[in-house]
N, C-alpha and C positions, 0 to 999 in steps of 0.2 A: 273926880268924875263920879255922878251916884248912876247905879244903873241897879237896874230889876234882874234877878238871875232870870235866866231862862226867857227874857222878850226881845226878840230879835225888834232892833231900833232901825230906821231909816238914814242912807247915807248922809242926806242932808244934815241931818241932827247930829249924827256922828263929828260929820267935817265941820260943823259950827260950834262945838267946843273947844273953846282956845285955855282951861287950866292946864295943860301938860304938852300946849304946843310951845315951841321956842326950842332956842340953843342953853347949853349949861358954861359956865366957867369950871374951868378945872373937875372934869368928871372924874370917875372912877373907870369908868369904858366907853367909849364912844365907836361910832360907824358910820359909814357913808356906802350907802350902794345905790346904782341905777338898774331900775327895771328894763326891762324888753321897750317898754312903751317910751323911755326916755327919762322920765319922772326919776327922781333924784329922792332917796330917804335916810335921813339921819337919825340915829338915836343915841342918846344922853343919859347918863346913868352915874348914879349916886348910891354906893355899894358901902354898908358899913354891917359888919357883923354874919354877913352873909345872905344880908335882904336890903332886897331893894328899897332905898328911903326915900328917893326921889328918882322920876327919871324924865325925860322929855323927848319928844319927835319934834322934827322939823320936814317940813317938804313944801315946796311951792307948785309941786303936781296937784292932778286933778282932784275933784270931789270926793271921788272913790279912797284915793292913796294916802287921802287928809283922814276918812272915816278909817281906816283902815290902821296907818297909824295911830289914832286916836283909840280906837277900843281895845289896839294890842299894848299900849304903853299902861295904860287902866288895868287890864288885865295883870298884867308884870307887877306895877306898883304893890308894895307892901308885900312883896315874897319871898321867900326862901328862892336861893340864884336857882336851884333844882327843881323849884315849881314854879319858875317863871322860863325856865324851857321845857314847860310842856304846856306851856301855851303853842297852837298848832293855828294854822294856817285854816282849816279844816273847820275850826270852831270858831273863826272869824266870818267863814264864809258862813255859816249855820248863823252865826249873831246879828248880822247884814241883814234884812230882811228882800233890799230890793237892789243889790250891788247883781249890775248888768254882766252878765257872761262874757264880755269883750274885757271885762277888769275884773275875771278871776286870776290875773298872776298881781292884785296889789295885796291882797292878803300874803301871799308868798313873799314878797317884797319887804313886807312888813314885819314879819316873821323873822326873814334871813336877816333883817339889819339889828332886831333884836338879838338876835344868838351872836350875830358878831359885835353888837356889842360887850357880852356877857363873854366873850371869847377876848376881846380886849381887856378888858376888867382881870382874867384868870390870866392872861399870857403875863400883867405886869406882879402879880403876888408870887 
């Protein structure tokens, strides 16, 4: 995913990136959580050395939950596990430009499935 620090992008363009959507074979940690709204989010993680070398989301929720996932797996990619949980909810919502206030808990969504899956990944070493 190439993105500009500091320009918050449009959900559309968000949830229309498909490099880091899908499922993984044999992760290193994975997650599944459903939001408030019903929306279903998975993420997939590829853990070697202590950074993230690959990871993926999956959700067939709305627009929101696709950008959402999408800027926080980008985010994660290529991290130390420690600074891929301080990716925050918070800085999704800042990087969204036009994510409607009825889908501020997909950022949250998005987040918690990340840390659980970074919580899967640490409960199996």
């Amino acid at each position: 995913m190439k993105k500009e620090k500091n320009r918050p992008r449009s959900v559309l363009d968000l949830a229309g990136e498909k490099e880091l959507f899908g499922r993984m074979n044999d992760p290193s940690g994975a997650s599944c959580l459903r939001g408030p709204c019903g929306d279903e989010m998975e993420f997939y993680l590829d853990i070697e050395n202590n950074i993230v070398k690959d990871i993926k989301y999956y959700t067939e929720g709305c627009e929101a939950t696709k950008a959402c996932g999408a800027l926080t797996a980008g985010l994660a990619k290529g991290k130390l596990l420690e600074d891929a949980l301080c990716v925050s909810a918070g800085e999704i919502m800042k990087s969204i430009k036009d994510l409607p206030g009825a889908n501020s808990h997909c950022p949250i969504l998005a987040v918690s499935s990340l840390y659980r899956a970074i919580a899967d990944y640490l409960l199996k070493i």
